[in-house]
C-alpha beads as a LAMMPS data file, in Angstrom:
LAMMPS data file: protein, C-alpha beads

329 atoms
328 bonds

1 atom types
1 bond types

-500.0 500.0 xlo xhi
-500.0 500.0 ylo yhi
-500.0 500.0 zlo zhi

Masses

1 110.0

Atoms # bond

1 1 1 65.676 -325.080 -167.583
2 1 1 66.023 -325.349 -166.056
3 1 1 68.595 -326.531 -163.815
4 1 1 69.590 -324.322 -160.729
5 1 1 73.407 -324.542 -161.256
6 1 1 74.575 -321.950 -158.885
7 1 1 74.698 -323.130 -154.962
8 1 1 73.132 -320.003 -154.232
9 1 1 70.319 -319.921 -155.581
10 1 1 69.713 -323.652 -155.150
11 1 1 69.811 -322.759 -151.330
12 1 1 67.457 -319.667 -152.136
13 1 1 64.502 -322.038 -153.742
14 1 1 64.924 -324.746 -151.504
15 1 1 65.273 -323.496 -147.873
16 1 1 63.172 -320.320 -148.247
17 1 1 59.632 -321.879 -149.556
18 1 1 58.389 -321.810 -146.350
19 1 1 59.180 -320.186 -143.059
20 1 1 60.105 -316.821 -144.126
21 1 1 61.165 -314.375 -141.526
22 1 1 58.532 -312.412 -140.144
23 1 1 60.710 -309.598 -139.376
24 1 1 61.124 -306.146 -140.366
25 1 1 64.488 -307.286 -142.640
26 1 1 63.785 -310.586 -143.850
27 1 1 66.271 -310.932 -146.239
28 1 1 68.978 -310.131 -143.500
29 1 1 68.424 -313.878 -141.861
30 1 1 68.456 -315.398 -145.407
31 1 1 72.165 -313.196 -146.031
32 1 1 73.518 -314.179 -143.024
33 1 1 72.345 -318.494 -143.119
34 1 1 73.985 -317.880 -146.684
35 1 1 77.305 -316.079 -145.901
36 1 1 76.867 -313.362 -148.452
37 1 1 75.083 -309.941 -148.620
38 1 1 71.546 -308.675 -148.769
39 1 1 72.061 -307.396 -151.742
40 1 1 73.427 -310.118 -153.142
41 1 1 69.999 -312.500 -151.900
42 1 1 67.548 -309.376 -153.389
43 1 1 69.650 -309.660 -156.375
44 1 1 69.223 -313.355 -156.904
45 1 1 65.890 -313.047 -156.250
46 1 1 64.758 -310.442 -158.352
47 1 1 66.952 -312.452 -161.314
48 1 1 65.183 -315.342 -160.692
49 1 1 61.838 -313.695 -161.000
50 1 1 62.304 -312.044 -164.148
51 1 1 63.307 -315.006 -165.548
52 1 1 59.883 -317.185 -164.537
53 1 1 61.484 -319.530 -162.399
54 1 1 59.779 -317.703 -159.549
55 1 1 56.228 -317.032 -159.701
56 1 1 56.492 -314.521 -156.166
57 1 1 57.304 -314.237 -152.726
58 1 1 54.586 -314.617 -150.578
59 1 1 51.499 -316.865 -148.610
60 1 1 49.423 -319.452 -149.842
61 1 1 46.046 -319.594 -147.724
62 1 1 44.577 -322.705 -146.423
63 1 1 41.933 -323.247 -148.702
64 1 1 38.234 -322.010 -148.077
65 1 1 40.262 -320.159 -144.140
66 1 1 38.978 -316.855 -145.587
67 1 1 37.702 -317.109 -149.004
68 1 1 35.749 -319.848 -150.927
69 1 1 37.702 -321.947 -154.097
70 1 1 36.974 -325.228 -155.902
71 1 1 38.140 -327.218 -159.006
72 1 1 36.339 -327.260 -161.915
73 1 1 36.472 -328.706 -165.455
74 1 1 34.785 -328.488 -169.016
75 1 1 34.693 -330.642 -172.017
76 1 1 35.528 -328.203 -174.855
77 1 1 35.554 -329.066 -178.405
78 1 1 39.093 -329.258 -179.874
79 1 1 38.274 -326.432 -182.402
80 1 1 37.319 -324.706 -179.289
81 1 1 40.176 -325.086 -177.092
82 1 1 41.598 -321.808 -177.331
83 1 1 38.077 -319.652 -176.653
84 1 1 37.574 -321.361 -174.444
85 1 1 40.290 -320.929 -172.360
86 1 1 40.626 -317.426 -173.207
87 1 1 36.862 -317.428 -171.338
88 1 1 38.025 -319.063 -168.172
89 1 1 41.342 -317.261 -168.005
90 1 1 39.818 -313.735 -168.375
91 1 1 37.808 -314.614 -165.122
92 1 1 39.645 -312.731 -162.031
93 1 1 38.766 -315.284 -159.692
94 1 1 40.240 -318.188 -162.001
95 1 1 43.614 -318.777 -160.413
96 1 1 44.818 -321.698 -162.444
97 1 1 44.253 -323.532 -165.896
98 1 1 45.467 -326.534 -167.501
99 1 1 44.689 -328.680 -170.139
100 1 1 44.821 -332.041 -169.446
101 1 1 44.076 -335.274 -171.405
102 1 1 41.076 -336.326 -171.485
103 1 1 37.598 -335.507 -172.706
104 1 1 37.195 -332.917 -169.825
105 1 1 40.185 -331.238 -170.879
106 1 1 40.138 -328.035 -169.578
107 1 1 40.657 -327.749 -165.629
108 1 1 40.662 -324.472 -163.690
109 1 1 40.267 -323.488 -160.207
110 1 1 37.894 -320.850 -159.697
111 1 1 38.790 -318.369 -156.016
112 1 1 36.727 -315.816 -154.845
113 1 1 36.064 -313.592 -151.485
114 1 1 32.938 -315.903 -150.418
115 1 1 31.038 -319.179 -152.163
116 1 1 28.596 -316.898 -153.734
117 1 1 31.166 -315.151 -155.490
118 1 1 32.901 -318.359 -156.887
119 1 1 28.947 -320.047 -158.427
120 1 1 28.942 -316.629 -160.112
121 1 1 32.239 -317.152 -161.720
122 1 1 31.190 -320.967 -162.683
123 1 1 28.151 -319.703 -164.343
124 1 1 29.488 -316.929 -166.295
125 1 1 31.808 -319.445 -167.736
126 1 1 28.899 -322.154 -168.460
127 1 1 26.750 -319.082 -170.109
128 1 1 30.030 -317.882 -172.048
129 1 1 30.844 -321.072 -173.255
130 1 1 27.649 -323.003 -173.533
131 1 1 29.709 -325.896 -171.636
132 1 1 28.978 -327.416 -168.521
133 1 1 31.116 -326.722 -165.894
134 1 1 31.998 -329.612 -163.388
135 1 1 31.940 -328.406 -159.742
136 1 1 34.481 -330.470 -157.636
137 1 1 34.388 -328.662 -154.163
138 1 1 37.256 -329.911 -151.532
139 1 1 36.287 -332.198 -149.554
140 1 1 39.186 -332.738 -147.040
141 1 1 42.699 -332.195 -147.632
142 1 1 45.643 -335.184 -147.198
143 1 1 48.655 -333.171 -148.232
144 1 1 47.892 -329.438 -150.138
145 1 1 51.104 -327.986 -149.315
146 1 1 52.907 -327.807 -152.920
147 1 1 56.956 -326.951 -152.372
148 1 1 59.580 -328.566 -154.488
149 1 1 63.692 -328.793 -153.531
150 1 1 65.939 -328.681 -156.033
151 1 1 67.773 -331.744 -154.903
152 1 1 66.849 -334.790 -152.389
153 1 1 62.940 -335.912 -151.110
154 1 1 60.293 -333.816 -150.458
155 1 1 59.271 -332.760 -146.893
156 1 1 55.816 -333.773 -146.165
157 1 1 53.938 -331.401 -144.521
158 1 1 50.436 -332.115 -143.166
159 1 1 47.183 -330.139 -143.328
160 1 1 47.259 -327.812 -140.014
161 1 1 44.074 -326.673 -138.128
162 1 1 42.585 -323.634 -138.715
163 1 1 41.731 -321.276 -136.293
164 1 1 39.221 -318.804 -137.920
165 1 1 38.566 -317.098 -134.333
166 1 1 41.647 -314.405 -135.078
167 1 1 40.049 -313.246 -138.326
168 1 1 40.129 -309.324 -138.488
169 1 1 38.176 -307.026 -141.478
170 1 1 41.162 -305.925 -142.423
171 1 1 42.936 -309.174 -142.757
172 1 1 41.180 -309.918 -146.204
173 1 1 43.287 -306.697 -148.000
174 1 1 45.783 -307.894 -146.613
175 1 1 45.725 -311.567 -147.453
176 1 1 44.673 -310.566 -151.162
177 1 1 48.476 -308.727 -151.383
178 1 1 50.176 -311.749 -149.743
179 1 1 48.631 -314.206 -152.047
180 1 1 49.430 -312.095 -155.027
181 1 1 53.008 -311.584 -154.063
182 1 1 55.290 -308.883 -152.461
183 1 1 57.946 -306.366 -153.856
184 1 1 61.342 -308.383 -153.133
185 1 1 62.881 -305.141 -151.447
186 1 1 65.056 -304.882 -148.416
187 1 1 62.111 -304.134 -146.025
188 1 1 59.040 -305.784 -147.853
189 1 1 56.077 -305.493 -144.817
190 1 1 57.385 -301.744 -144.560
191 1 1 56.138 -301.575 -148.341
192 1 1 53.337 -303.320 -148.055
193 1 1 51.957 -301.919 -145.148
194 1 1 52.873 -298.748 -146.371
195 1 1 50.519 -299.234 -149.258
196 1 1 47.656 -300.462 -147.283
197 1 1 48.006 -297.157 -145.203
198 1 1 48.994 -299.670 -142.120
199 1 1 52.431 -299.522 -139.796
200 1 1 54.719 -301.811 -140.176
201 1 1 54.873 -303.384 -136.560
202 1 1 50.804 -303.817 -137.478
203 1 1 51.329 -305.734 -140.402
204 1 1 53.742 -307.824 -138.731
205 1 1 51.816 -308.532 -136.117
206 1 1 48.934 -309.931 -138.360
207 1 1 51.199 -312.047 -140.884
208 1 1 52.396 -313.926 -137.310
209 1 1 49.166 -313.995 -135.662
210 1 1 47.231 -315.549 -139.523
211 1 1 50.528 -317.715 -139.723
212 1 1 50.205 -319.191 -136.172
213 1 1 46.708 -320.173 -137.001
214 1 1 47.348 -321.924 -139.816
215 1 1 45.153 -319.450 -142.163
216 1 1 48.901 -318.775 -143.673
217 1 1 49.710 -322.128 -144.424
218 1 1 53.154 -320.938 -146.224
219 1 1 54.478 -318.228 -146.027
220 1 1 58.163 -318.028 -148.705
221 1 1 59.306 -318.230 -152.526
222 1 1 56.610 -319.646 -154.568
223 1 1 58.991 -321.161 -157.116
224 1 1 57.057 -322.102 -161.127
225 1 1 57.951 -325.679 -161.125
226 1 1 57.609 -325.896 -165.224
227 1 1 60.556 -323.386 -165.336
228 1 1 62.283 -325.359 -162.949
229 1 1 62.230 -328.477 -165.156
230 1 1 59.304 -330.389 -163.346
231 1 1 57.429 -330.345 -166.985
232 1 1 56.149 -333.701 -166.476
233 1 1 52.704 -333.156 -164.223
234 1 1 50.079 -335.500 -163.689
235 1 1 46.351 -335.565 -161.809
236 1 1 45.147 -339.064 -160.250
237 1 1 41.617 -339.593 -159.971
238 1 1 40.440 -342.537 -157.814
239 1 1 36.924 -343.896 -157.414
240 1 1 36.550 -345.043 -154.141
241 1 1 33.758 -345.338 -151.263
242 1 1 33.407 -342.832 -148.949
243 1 1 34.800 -344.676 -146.173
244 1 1 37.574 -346.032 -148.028
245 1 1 38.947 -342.339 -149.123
246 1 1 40.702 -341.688 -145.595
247 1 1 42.899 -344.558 -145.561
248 1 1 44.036 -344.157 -148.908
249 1 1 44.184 -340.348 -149.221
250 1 1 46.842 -340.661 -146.069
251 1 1 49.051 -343.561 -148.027
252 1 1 49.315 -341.575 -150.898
253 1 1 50.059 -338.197 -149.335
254 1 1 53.002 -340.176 -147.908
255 1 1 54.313 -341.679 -151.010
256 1 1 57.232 -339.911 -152.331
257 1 1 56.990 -338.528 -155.173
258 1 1 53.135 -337.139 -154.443
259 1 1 52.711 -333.406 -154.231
260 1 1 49.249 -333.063 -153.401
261 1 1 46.533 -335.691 -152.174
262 1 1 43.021 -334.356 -151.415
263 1 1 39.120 -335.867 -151.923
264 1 1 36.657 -334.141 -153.457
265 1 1 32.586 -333.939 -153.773
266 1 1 31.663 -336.945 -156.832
267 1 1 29.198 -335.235 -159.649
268 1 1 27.032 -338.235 -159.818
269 1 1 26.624 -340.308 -163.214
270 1 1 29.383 -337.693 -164.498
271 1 1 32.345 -337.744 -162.061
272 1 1 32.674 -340.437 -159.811
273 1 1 36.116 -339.950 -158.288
274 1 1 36.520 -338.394 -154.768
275 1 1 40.250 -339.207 -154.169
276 1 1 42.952 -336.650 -156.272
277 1 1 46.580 -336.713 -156.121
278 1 1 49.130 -335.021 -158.225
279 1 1 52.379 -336.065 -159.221
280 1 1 54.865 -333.288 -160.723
281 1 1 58.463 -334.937 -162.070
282 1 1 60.912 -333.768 -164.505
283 1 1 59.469 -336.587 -167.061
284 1 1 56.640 -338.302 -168.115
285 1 1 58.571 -342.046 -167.110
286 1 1 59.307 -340.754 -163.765
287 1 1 56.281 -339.605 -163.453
288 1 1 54.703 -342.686 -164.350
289 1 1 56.981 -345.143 -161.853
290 1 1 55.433 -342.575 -158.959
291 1 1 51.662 -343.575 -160.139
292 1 1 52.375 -347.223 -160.612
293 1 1 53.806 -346.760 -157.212
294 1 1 50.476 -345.477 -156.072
295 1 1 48.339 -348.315 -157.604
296 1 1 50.420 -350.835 -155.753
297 1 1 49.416 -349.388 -152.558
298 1 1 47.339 -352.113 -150.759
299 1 1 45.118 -349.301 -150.061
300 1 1 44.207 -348.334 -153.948
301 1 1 43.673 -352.083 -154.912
302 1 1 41.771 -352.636 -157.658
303 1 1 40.753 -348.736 -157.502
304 1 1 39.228 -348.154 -160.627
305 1 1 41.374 -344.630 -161.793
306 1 1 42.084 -342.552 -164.388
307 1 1 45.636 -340.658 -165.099
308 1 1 45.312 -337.113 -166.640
309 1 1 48.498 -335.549 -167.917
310 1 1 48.689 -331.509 -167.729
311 1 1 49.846 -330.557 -171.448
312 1 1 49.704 -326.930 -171.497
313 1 1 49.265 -324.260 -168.535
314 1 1 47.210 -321.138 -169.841
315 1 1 46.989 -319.552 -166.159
316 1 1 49.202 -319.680 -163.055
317 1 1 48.509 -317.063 -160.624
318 1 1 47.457 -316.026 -156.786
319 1 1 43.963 -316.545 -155.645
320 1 1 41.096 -313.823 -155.296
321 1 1 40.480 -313.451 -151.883
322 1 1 39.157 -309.574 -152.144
323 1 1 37.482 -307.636 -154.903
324 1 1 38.286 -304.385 -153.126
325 1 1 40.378 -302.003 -155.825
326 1 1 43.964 -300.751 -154.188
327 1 1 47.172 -300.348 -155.493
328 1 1 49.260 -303.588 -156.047
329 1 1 52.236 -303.623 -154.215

Bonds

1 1 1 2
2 1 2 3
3 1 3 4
4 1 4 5
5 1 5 6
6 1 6 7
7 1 7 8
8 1 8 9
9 1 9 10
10 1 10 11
11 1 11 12
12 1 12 13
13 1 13 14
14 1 14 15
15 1 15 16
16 1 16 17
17 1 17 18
18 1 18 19
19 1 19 20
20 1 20 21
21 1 21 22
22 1 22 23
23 1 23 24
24 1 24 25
25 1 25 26
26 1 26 27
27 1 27 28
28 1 28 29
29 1 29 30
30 1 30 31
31 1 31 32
32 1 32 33
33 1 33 34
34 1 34 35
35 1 35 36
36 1 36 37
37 1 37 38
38 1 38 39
39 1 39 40
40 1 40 41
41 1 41 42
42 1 42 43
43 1 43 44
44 1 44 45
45 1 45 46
46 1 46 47
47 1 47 48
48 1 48 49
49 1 49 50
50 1 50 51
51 1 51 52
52 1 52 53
53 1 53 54
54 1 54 55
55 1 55 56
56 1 56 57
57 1 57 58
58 1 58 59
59 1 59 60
60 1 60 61
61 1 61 62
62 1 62 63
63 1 63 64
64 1 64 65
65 1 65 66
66 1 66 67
67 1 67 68
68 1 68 69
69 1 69 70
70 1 70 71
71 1 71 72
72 1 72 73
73 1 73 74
74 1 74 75
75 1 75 76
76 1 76 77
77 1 77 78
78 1 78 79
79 1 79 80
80 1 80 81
81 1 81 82
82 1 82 83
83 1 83 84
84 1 84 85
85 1 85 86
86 1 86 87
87 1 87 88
88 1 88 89
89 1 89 90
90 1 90 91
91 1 91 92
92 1 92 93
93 1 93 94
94 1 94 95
95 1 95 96
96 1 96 97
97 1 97 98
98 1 98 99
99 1 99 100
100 1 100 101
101 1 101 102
102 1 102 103
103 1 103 104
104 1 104 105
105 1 105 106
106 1 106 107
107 1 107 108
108 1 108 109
109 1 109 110
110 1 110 111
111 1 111 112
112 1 112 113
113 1 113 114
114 1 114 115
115 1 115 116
116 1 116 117
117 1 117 118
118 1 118 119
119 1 119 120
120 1 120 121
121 1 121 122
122 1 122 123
123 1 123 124
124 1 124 125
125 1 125 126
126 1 126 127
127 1 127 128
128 1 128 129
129 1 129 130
130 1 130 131
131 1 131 132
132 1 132 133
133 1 133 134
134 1 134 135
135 1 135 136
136 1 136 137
137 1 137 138
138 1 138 139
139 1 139 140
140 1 140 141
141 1 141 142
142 1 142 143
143 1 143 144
144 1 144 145
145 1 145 146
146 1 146 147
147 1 147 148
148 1 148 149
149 1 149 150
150 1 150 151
151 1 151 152
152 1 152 153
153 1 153 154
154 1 154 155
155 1 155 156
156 1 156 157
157 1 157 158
158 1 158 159
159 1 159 160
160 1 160 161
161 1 161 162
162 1 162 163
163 1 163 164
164 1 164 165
165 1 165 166
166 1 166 167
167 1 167 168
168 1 168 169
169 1 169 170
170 1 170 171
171 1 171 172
172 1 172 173
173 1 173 174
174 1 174 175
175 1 175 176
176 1 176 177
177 1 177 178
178 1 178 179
179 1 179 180
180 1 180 181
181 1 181 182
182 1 182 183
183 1 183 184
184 1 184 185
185 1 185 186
186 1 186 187
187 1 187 188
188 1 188 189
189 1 189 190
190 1 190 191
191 1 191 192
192 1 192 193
193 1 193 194
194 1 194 195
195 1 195 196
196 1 196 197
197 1 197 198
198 1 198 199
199 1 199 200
200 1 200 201
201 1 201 202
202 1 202 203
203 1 203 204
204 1 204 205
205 1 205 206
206 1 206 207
207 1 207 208
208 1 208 209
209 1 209 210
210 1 210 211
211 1 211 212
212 1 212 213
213 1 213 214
214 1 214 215
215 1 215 216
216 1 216 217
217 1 217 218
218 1 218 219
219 1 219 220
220 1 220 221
221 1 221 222
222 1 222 223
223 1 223 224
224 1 224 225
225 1 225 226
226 1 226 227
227 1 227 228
228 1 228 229
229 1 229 230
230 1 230 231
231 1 231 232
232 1 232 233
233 1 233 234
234 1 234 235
235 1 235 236
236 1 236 237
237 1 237 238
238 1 238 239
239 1 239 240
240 1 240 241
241 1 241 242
242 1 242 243
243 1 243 244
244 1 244 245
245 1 245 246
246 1 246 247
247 1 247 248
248 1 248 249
249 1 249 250
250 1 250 251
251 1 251 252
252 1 252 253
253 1 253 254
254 1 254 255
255 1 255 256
256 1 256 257
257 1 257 258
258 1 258 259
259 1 259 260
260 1 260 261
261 1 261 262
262 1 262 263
263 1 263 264
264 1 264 265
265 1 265 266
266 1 266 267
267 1 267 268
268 1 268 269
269 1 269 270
270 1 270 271
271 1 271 272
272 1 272 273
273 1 273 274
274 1 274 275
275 1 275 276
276 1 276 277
277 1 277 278
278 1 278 279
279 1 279 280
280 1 280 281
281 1 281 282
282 1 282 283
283 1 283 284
284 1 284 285
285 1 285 286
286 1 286 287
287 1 287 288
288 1 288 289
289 1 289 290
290 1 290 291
291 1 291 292
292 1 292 293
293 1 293 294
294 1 294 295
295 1 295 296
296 1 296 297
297 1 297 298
298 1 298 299
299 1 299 300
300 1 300 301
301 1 301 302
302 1 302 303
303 1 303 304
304 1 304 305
305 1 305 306
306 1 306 307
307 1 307 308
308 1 308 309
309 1 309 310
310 1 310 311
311 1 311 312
312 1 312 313
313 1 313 314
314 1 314 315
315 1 315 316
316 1 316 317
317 1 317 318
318 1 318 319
319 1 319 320
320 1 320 321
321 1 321 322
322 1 322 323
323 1 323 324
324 1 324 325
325 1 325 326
326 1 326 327
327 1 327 328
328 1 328 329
């Protein structure tokens, strides 16, 4: 790293993960709250990108607002660790992979257009592999907004509501290139409305009106936090009852130090843990203080839990919304 030493860019990665102009020259409003050119910004930004320290510009999607996702894990064999990655990671609809430790070491989350789509993926993986594959569908999210600043606390941002009612056909294209990421060019909608054979002020129009109902739930620099030096990244697992999950799932997602907090569906007499959090730090001890933070919440007493360190990342990548074929932009 992985430190961000120049102010610039610092300000870049920290005030632009989210709320990024919807306008037909973004990267003028970023040039002028910075004091220096656009040039200067698509230069940065571009420099950043090439060297992995940002993944893309572009949306994450509320999850399951227009396609279908879940998490999912397998058990493989240490001798098999690397086929069988190489078998979840070829999947297009497998988004992201780690290996974490323990005895379901391999954790993915499988994206598709629809839920059909996403069982399909799961059992070509299960046939290919001859593993199960454990299905952990979202339940309800606490906190699923991932950012990280460079400097100070994190801003919590809660789940908003979904309005589904303004969905268009030809939103899906359209979210598919979003999610994937955009050219970092002085007039990026112009380009990517230009390849989906749409105008501009169209394109526009449908970024704001999927942002404003919350199917767009960021919209910014997606920044790869390993590059950035937060190496040290950690799932919690927390077996609670059913009615105990809301309580807790809303303490943690306010803790600091917790970048994600959701529950998810149990696999009975396999998986009994509904509550998830993650905790992503720049090392394992500060990562650690954050979870011993968590057990002490009154809420989590005497939770029964299990800690699962990420130890290598085989995948990291925007999630399948459409199958349709089109040029990238």
């Amino acid at each position: 790293m992985q430190g961000i030493a120049c102010p610039i860019d610092r300000r870049l990665l920290d005030d632009w993960q989210r709320d990024f102009p919807i306008t037909p020259r973004p990267f003028e409003s970023l040039a002028s709250d910075l004091g220096i050119s656009v040039d200067v910004v698509l230069s940065r930004l571009n420099a950043m990108q090439a060297a992995g320290r940002v993944s893309r510009l572009g949306a994450t999607i509320a999850p399951n607002a227009i396609s279908a996702s879940t998490l999912a894990a397998v058990a493989a064999p240490p001798e098999r660790l690397e086929e069988v990655a190489a078998i979840i990671g070829a999947q297009a609809g497998v988004n992201h992979n780690y290996q974490r430790e323990d005895d379901w070491n391999l954790w993915f989350v499988a994206t598709g257009p629809d839920r059909a789509d996403v069982d399909a993926s799961l059992k070509q993986i299960q046939d290919a592999t001859g593993l199960r594959v454990l299905d952990l569908r979202l339940m309800r999210p606490f906190n699923v907004d991932l950012g990280f600043r460079m400097d100070g606390p994190r801003q919590l941002v809660a789940p908003r509501p979904v309005d589904r009612s303004v969905l268009q056909d030809s939103d899906r294209e359209l979210l598919q290139i979003l999610a994937r990421g955009m050219p970092i060019t002085p007039r990026p909608y112009w380009d990517l409305a230009t390849n989906l054979g749409r105008s501009e002020s169209e394109v526009l129009d449908r970024i704001e009106t999927l942002h404003d109902a919350g199917i767009i739930s960021r919209l910014g620099v997606i920044v790869r936090h390993r590059a950035l030096g937060w190496s040290a990244n950690a799932m919690v697992v927390w077996d609670l009852a059913e009615h105990q999950v809301q309580a807790a799932g809303q303490a943690l997602a306010a803790l600091e130090g917790v970048t994600l907090a959701y529950e998810r569906r149990p696999v009975p007499d396999v998986w009994p843990y509904r509550l998830y959090n993650m905790v992503h730090a720049r090392t394992r001890s500060a990562a650690q203080k954050v979870i011993d933070a968590a057990t002490a919440l009154p809420e989590l007493a005497d939770a029964k839990h299990k800690v699962l360190f990420s130890t290598r990342c085989f995948k990291q990548t925007g999630a399948l919304i459409s199958r349709a074929k089109g040029k990238a932009a």
